[in-house]
C-alpha positions as CSV (number, residue, x, y, z in Angstrom):
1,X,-91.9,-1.3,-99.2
2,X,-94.7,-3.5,-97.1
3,X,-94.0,-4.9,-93.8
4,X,-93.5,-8.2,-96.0
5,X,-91.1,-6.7,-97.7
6,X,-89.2,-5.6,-94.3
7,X,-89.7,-9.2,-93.1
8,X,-88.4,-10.7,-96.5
9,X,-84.9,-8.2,-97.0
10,X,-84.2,-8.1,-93.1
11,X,-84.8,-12.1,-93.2
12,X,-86.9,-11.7,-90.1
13,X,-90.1,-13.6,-88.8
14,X,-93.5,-11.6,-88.9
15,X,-94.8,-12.6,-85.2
16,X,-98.2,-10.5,-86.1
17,X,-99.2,-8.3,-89.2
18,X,-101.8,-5.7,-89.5
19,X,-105.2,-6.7,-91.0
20,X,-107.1,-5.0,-94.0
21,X,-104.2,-3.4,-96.1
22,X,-100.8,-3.2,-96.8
23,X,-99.4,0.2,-95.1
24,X,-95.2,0.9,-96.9
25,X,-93.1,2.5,-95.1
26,X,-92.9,6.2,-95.4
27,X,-89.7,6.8,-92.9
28,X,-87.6,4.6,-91.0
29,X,-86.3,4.9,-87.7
30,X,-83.8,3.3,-86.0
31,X,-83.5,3.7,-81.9
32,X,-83.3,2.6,-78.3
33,X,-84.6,5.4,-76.6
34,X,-88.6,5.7,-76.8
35,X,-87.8,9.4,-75.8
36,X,-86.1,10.1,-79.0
37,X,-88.5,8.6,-81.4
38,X,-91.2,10.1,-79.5
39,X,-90.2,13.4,-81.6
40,X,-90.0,12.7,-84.8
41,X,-92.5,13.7,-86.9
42,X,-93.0,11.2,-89.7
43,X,-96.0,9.3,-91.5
44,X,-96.2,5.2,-91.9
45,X,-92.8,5.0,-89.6
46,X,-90.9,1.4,-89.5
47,X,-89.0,1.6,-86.0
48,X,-86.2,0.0,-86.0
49,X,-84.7,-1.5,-82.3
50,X,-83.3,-3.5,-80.0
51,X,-85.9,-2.8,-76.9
52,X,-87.8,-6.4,-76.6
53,X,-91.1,-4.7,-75.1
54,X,-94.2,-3.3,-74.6
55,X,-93.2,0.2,-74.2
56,X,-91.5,0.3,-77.7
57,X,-95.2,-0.8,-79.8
58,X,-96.9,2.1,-77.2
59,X,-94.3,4.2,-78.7
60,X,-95.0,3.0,-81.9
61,X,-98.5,4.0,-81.9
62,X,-98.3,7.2,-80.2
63,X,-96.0,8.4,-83.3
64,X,-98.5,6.3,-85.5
65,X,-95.6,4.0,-87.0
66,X,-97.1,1.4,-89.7
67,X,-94.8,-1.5,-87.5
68,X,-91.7,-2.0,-85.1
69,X,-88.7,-4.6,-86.0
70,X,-86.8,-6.1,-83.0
71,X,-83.3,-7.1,-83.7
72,X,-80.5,-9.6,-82.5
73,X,-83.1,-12.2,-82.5
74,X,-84.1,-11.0,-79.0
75,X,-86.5,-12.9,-77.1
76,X,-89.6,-11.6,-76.9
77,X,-92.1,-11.1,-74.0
78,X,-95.1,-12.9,-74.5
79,X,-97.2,-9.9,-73.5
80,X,-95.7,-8.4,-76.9
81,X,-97.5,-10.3,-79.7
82,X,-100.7,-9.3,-77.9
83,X,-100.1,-6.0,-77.8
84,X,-99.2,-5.4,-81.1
85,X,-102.7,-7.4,-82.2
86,X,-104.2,-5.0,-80.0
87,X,-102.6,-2.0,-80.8
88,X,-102.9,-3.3,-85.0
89,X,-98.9,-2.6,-85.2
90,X,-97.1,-5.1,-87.4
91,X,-94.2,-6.7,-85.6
92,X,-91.5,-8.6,-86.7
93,X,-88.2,-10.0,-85.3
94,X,-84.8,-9.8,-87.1
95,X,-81.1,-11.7,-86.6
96,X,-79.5,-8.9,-87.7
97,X,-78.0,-6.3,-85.5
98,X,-79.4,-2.3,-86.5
99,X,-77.1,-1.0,-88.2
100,X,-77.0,-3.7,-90.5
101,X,-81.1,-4.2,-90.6
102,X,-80.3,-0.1,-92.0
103,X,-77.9,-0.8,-94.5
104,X,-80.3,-3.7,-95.8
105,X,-83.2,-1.5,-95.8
106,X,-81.9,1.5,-97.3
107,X,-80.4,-0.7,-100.4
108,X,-84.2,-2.4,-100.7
109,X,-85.7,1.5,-100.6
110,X,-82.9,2.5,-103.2
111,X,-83.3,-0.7,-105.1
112,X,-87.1,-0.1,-105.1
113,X,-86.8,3.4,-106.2
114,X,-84.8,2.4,-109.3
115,X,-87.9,-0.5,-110.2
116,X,-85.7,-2.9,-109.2
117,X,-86.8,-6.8,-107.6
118,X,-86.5,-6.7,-103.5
């Protein structure tokens, strides 16, 4: 699953997506609190949240997570669309709330899994 993919099942907007290749997502992670994702330990992470700044696409690199989705159709800062062009972290915006942004991605993963269309 590409960050297209996210964009396409979540039915989200992509505000800015990483140049040069198509990274899928090896882990996905779905928080509020930087803290907590700051410890896990997972290659090509999607985070999943609801915090509409900066702080969560520094996170995002620090763990080295392949992009960051921002639900409830939050407003965004404009400061964040340059940062994640800076940073080279995808970044897309979603209506849905997180828990249901989960259940759509783990039935995409599953459905994926079993050769199935997204």
């Amino acid at each position: 699953m590409t960050i297209n993919d996210v964009a396409k099942v979540l039915n989200g907007k992509i505000l800015f997506k990483e140049e040069g290749r198509d990274r899928h997502v090896g882990a996905v992670v779905a928080s509020d609190l930087m803290s907590d994702v700051l410890l896990v330990d997972a290659d090509d992470m999607l985070l999943l949240t609801s915090l509409a700044s900066d702080q969560a696409l520094r996170t995002a690199q620090i763990v080295g997570a392949m992009g960051v989705v921002v639900h409830n159709d939050k407003p965004l800062p404009a400061t964040m669309q340059d940062v994640a062009r800076r940073l080279g972290i995808s970044l897309v915006t979603a209506p849905y709330a997180k828990y249901e942004s989960c259940v759509r991605i783990h039935a995409a993963i599953e459905r994926d899994k079993r050769g199935e269309t997204l």
